[in-house]
C-alpha positions as CSV (number, residue, x, y, z in Angstrom):
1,X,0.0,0.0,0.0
2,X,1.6,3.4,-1.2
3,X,1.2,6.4,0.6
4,X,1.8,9.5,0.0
5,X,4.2,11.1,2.6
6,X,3.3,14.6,2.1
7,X,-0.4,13.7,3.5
8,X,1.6,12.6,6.8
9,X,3.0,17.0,7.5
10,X,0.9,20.1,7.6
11,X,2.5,23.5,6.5
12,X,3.2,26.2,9.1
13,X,3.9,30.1,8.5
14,X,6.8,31.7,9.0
15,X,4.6,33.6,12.1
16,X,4.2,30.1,13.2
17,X,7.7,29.0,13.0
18,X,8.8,31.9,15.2
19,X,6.6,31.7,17.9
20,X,7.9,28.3,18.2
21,X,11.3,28.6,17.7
22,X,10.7,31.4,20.6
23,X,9.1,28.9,22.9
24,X,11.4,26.2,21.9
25,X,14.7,28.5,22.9
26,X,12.9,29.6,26.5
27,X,12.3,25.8,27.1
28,X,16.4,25.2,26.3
29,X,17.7,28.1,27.9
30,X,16.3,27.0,31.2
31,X,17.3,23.5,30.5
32,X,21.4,24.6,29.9
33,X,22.5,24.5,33.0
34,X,22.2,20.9,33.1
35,X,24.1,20.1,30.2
36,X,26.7,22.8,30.8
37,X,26.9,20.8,34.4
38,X,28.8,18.3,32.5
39,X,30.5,20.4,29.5
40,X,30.7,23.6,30.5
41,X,33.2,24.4,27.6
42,X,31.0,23.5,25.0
43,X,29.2,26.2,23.2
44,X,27.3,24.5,20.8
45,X,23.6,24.3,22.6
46,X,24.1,27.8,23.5
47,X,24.9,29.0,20.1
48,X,21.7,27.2,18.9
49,X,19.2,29.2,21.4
50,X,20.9,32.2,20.2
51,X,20.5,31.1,16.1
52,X,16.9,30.2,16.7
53,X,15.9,32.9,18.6
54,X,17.7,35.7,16.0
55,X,15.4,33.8,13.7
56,X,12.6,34.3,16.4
57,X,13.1,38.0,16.2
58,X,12.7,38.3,12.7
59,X,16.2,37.0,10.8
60,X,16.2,34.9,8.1
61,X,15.5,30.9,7.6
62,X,18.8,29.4,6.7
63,X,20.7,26.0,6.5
64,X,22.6,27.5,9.3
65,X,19.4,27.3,11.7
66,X,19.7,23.7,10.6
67,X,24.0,23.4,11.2
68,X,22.8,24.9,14.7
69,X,20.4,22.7,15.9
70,X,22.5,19.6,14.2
71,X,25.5,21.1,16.2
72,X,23.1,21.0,19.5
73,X,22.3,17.5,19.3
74,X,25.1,16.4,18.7
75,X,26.3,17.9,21.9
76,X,24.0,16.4,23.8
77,X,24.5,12.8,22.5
78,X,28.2,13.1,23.5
């Protein structure tokens, strides 16, 4: 049975994006301390919050948004 991937997402604005990207930097900020508890010297999850919430305020959409949050998670993993 073939289905049709697109079906599976739903678009969401640019507005949209930002007010979550805002919400989703206040949740990590808090959460930082923990992780910095451990690696204080790394500033990747740090530099993410910052990149998404420049975005928040208005900047642009870019792959580096994307090389941020990558960055971040890969942080966390190690």
């Amino acid at each position: 049975m073939g289905t049709d991937r697109a079906s599976n997402y739903f678009p969401l604005s640019l507005t949209t994006l930002r007010v979550l990207g805002k919400w989703a930097a206040e949740c990590a900020i808090r959460a930082l301390p923990v992780f910095e508890k451990y690696a204080a010297s790394d500033s990747r999850p740090y530099a993410a919050i910052e990149g998404i919430r420049v975005f928040a305020a208005g900047g642009r959409r870019t792959a580096q948004l994307r090389s941020l949050s990558l960055g971040a998670f890969a942080a966390a993993r190690e």
